[in-house]
MARDO-171787 format. One record per residue: x, y, z of N, C-alpha, C in turn. Coordinates in steps of 0.02 Angstrom, whole numbers, padded with zeros to 5 digits, always signed. Example, Ala and Ser with C-alpha at 12.3 -4.5 7.8 and 13.67 -1.06 7.14 Angstrom:
+00660-00284+00390+00615-00225+00390+00660-00165+00390/+00642-00112+00354+00684-00053+00357+00645+00002+00394/
% end
This chain:
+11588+05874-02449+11641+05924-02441+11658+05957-02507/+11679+05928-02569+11665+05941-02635+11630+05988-02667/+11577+05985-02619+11494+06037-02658+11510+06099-02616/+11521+06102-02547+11560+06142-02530+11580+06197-02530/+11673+06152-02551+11706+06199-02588+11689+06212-02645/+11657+06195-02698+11610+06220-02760+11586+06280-02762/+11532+06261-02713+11498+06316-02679+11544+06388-02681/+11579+06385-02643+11627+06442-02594+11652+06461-02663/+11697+06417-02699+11730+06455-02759+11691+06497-02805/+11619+06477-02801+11559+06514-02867+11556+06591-02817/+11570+06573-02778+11535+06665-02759+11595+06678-02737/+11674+06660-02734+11743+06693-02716+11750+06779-02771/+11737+06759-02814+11754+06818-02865+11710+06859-02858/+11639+06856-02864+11598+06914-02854+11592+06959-02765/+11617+06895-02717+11610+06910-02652+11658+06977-02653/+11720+06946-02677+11796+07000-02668+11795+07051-02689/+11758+07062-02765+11740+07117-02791+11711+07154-02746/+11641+07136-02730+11581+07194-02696+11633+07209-02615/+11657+07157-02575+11699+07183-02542+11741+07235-02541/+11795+07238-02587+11832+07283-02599+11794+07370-02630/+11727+07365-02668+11703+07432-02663+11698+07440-02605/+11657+07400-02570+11625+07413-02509+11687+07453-02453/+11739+07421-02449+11799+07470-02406+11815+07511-02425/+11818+07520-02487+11825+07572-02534+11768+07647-02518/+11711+07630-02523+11662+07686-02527+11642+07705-02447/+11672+07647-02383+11646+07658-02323+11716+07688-02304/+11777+07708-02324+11830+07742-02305+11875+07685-02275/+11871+07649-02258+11924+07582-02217+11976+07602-02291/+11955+07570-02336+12039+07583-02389+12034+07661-02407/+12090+07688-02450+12094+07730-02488+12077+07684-02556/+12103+07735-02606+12097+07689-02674+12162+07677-02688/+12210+07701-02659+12284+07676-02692+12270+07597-02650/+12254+07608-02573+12278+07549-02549+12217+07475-02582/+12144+07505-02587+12130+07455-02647+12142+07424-02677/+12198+07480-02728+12217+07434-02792+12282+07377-02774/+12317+07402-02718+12372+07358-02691+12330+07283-02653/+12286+07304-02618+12241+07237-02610+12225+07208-02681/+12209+07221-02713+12186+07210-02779+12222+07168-02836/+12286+07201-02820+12336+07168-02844+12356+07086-02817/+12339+07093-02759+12345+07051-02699+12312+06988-02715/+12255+06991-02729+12195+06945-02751+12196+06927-02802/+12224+06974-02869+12228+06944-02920+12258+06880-02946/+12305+06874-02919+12333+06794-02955+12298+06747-02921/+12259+06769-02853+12214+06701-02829+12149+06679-02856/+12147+06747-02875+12068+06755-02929+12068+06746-03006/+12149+06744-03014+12173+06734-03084+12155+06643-03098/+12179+06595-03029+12184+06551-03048+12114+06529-03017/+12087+06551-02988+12021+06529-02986+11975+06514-03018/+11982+06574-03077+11946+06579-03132+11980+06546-03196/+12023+06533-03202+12060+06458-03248+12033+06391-03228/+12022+06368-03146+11986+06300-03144+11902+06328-03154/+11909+06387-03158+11829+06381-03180+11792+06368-03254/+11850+06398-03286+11856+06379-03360+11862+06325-03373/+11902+06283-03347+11903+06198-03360+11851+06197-03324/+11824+06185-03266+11751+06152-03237+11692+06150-03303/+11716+06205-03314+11645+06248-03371+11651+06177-03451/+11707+06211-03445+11724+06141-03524+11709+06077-03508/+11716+06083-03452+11709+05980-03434+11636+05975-03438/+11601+06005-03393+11540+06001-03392+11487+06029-03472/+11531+06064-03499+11493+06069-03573+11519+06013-03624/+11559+05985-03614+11567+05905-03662+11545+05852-03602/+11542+05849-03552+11492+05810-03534+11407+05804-03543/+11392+05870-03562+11338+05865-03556+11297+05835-03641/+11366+05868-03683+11345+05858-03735+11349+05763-03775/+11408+05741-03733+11369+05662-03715+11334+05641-03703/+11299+05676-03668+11253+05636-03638+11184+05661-03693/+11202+05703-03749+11135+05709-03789+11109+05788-03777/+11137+05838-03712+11103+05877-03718+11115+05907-03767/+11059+05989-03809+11089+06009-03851+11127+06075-03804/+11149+06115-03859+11212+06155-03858+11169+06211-03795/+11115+06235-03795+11102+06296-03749+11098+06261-03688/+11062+06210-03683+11066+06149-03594+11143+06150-03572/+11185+06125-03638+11246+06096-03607+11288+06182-03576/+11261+06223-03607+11296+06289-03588+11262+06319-03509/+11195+06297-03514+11180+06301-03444+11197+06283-03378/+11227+06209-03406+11233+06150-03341+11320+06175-03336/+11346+06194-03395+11421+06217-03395+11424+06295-03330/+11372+06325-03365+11378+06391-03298+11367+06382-03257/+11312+06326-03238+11284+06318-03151+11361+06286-03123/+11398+06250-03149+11456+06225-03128+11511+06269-03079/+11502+06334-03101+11547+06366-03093+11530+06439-03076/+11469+06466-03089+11436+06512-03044+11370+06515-03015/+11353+06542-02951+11308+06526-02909+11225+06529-02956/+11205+06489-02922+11144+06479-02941+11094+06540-02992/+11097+06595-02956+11057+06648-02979+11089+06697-03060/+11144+06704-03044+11193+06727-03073+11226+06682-03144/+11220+06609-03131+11224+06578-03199+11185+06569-03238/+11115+06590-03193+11035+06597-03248+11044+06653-03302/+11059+06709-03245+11062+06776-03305+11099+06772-03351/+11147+06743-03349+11207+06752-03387+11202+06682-03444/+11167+06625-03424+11156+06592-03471+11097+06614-03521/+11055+06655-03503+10979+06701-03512+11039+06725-03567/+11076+06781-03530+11104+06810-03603+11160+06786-03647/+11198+06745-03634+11243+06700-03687+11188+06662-03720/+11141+06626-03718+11064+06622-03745+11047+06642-03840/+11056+06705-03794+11024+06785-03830+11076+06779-03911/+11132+06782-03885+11167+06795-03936+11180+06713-03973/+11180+06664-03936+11194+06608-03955+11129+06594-04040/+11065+06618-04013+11015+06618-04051+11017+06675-04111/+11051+06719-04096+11051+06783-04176+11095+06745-04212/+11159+06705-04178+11211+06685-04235+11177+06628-04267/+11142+06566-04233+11139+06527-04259+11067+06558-04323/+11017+06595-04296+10961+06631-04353+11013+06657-04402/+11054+06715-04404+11113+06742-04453+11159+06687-04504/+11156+06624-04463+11175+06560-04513+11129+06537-04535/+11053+06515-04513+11001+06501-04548+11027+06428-04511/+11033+06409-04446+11073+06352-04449+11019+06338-04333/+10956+06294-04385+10891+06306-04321+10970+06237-04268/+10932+06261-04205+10958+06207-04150+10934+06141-04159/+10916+06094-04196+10871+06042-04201+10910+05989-04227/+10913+05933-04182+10976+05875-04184+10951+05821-04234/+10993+05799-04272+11009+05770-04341+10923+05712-04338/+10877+05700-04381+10841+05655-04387+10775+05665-04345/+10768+05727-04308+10714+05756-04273+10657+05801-04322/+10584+05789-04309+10550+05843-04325+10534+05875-04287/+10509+05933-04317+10506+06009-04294+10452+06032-04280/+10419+06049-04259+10355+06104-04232+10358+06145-04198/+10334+06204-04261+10347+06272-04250+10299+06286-04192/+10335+06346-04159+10282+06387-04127+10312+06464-04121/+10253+06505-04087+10272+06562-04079+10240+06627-04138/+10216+06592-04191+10187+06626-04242+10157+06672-04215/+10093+06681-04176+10059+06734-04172+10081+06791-04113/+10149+06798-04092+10165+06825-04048+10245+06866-04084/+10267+06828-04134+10325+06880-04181+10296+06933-04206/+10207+06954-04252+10239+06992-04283+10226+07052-04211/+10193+07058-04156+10182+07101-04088+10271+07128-04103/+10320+07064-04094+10388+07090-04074+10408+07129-04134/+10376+07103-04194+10436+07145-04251+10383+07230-04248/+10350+07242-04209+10322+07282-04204+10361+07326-04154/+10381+07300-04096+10417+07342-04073+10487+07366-04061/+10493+07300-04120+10578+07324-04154+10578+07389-04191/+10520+07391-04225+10526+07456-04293+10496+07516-04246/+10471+07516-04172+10451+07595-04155+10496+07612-04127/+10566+07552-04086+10613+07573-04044+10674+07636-04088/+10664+07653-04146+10688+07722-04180+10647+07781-04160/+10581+07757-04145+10545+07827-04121+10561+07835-04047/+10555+07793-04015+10568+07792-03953+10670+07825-03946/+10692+07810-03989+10784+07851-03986+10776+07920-04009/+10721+07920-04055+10696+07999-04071+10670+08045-04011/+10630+08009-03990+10577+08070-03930+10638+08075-03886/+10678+08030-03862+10725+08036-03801+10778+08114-03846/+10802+08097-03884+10825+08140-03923+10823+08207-03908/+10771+08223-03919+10726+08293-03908+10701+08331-03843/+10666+08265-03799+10649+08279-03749+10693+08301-03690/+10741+08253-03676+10790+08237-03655+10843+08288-03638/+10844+08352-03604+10909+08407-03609+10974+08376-03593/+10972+08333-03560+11055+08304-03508+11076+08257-03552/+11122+08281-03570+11160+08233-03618+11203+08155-03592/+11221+08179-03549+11228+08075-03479+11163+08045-03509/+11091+08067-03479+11061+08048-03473+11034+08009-03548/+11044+08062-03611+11031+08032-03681+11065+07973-03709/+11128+07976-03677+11178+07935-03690+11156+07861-03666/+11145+07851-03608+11125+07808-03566+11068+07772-03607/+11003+07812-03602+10936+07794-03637+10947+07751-03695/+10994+07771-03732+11002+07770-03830+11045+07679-03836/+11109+07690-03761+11128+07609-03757+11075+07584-03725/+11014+07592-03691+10974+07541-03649+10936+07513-03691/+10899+07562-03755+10847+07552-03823+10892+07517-03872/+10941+07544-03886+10985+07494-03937+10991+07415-03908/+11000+07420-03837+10999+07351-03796+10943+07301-03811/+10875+07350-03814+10815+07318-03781+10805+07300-03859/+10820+07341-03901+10792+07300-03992+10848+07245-03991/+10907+07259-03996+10964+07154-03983+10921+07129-03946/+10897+07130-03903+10864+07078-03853+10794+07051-03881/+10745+07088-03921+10712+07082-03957+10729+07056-04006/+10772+07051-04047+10784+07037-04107+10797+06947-04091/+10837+06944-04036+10865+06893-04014+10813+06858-03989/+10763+06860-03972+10693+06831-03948+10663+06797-03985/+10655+06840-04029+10631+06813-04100+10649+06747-04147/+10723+06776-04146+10782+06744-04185+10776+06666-04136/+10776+06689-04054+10765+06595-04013+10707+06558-04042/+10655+06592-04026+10583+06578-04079+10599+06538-04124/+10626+06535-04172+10646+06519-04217+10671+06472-04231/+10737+06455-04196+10776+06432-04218+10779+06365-04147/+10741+06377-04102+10728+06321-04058+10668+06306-04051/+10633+06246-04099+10566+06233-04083+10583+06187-04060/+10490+06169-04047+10496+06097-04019+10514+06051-04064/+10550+05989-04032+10579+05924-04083+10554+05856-04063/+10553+05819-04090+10502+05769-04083+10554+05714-04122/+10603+05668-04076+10644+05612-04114+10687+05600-04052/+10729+05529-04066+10784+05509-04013+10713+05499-03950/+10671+05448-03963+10626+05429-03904+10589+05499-03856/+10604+05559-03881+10579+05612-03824+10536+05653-03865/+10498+05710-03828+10461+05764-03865+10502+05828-03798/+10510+05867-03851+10571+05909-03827+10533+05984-03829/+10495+06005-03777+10458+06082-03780+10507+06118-03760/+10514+06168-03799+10533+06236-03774+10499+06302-03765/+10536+06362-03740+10518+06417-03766+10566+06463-03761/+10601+06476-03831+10651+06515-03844+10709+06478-03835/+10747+06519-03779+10805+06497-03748+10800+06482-03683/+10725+06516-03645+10715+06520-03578+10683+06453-03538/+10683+06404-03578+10640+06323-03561+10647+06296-03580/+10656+06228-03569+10661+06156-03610+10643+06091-03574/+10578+06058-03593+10549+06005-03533+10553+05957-03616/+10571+05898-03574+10576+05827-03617+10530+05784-03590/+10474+05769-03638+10450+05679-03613+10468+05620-03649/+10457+05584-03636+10463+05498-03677+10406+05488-03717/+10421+05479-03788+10366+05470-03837+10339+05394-03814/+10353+05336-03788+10342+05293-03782+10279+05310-03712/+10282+05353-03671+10234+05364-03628+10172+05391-03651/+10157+05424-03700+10127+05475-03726+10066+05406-03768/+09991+05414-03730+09950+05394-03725+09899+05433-03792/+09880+05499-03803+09829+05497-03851+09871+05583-03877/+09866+05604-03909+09875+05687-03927+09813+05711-03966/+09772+05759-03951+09718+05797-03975+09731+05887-03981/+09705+05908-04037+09699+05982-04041+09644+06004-03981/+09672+06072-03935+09616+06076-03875+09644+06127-03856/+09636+06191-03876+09630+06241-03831+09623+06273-03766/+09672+06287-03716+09666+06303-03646+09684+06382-03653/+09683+06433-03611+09717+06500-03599+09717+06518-03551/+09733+06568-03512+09720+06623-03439+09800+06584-03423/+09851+06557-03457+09918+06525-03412+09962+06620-03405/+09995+06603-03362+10035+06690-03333+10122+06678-03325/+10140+06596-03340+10199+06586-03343+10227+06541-03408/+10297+06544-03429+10304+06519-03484+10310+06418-03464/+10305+06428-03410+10315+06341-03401+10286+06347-03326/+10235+06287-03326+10185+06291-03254+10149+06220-03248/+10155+06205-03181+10118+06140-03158+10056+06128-03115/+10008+06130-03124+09951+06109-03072+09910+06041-03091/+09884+06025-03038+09859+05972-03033+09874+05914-03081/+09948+05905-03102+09959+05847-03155+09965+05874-03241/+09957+05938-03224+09954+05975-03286+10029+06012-03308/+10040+06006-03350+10116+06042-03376+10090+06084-03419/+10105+06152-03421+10079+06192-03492+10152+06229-03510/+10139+06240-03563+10191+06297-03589+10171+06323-03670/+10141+06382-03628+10091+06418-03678+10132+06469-03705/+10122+06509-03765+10156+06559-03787+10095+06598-03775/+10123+06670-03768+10073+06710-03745+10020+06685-03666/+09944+06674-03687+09937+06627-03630+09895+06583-03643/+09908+06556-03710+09883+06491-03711+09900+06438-03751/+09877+06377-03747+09887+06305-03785+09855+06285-03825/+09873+06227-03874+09827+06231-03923+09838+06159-03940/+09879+06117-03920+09880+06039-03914+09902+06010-03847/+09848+05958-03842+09859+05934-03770+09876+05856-03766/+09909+05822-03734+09938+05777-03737+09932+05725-03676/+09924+05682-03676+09891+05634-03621+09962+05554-03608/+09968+05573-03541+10028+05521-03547+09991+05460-03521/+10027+05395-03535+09997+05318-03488+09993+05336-03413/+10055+05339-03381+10073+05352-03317+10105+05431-03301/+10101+05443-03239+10148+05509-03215+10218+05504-03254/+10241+05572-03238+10301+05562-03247+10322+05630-03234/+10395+05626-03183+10421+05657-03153+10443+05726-03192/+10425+05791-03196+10445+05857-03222+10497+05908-03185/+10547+05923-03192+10553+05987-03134+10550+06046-03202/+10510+06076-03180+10479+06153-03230+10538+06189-03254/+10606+06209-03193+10645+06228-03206+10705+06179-03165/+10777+06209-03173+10835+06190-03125+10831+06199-03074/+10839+06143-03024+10852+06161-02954+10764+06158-02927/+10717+06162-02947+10667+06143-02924+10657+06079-02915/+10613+06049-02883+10595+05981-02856+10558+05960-02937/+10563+05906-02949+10518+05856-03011+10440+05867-02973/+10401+05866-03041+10324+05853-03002+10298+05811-03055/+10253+05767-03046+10209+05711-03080+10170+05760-03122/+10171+05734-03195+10145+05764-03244+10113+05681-03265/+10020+05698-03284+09995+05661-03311+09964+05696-03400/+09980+05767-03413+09945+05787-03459+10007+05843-03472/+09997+05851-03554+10050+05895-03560+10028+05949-03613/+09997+06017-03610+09977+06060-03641+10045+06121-03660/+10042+06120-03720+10077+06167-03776+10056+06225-03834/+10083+06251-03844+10066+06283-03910+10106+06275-03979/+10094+06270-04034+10109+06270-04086+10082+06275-04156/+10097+06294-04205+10061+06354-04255+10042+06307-04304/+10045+06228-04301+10005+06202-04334+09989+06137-04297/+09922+06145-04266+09904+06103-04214+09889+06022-04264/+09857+06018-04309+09838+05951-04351+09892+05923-04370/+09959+05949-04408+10013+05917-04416+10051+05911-04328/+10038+05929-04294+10087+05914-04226+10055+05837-04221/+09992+05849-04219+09944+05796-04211+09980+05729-04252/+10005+05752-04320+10014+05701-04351+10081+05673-04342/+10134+05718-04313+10188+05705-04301+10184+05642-04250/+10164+05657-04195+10152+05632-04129+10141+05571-04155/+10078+05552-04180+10040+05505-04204+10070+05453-04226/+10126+05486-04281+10163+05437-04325+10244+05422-04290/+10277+05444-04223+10327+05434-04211+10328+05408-04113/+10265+05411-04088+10237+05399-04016+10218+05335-04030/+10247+05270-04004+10224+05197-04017+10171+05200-04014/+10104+05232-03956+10080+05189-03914+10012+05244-03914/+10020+05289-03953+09990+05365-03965+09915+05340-04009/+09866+05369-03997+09805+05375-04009+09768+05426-04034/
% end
């Protein structure tokens, strides 16, 4: 009954909203009488969104007990409190910015006594490439462009799309993989994060795979998470072990675990020297 009402409260605020255009633009209200509905709803939506704020806090210092780091615990904090689809995006972009501040401090996500392995090298400088043409691209609109709405619009969508770029980069960065506290911790960016148990982890070899089309994917026992579309260390566990790729998906048995990272011989050596049982 709990999950529920959970449920019902994550989509109360956005439901009421699209409602109220909706009478609004099909003629049932005027707009005076709108805003008097409006008014109406507000203190119920006022306090709705106060236990959502505490739900959110509880569940982001819970999570951070339990070890997650700061972008997980902000995830599991939004799924708390808005619907499924809708706390992705929005954790996607609190993400975004979470990663320029911490790059702007020089201050990577990587928890006290962990090593690091980079990845992402051969796929930044593509982006810082299309950070520096998005001025030509505000230029041609410029020119081309007669309707001034329309320039306006374009100039915030390109200014958007280089922050979002910049911020890509900046996740790159500042969230690699970590390797300490018994786990090996893959990411990519801000958009993934799969953990295994170093104590499971049977042999690690440099080995090249490619043709992958998603940033995190499972077949036949296989886990990859390639940058661009491919891997470049592969990893062999004792036994299965349970994955779910993303939230809210089912776990699937992973016997092999393929990655990328920009220095495959030292990953090698990391593994080697902090995996009990590693070969």
């Amino acid at each position: 009954m709990r999950e529920k009402w959970g449920g019902a409260v994550r989509w109360l605020a956005p439901v009421v909203v699209l409602v109220e255009v909706g009478l609004v633009w099909g003629g049932v209200f005027g707009v005076g009488e709108a805003v008097v509905v409006g008014l109406a709803v507000e203190g119920v939506l006022g306090g709705v969104v106060l236990v959502e704020v505490v739900l959110a806090g509880r569940a982001y210092r819970a999570s951070r007990r339990e070890g997650a780091d700061g972008q997980a615990a902000l995830e599991r904090s939004l799924r708390a409190v808005l619907p499924g689809p809708l706390a992705k995006v929005v954790g996607m972009e609190f993400g975004l910015f979470r990663a320029l501040w911490r790059w702007v401090r020089r201050k990577p996500d990587v928890p006290d006594g962990c090593a690091v392995l980079a990845y992402g090298g051969e796929i930044r400088p593509i982006m810082w490439v299309m950070v520096f043409l998005a001025p030509l691209e505000i230029a041609l609109a410029e020119f081309l462009v007669p309707w001034t709405p329309v320039r306006i619009a374009l100039l915030v969508l390109s200014a958007y799309g280089v922050l979002w770029l910049i911020g890509f980069v900046a996740a790159l960065s500042v969230r690699p993989h970590v390797v300490g506290g018994g786990r090996l911790v893959l990411r990519f960016a801000h958009f993934v994060q799969v953990a295994v148990p170093l104590d499971l982890i049977e042999s690690v070899r440099t080995s090249r795979h490619s043709g992958y089309r998603r940033a995190v994917q499972i077949d036949d026992g296989v886990l990859a998470m390639p940058v661009g579309d491919s891997t470049s260390l592969s990893v062999l566990l004792r036994e299965p072990y349970p994955v779910a790729p993303k939230p809210g998906q089912p776990p699937q048995d992973v016997r092999e675990v393929r990655f990328a990272v920009d220095d495959p011989r030292e990953a090698v050596r990391v593994l080697n020297a902090t995996a009990p049982d590693a070969a």
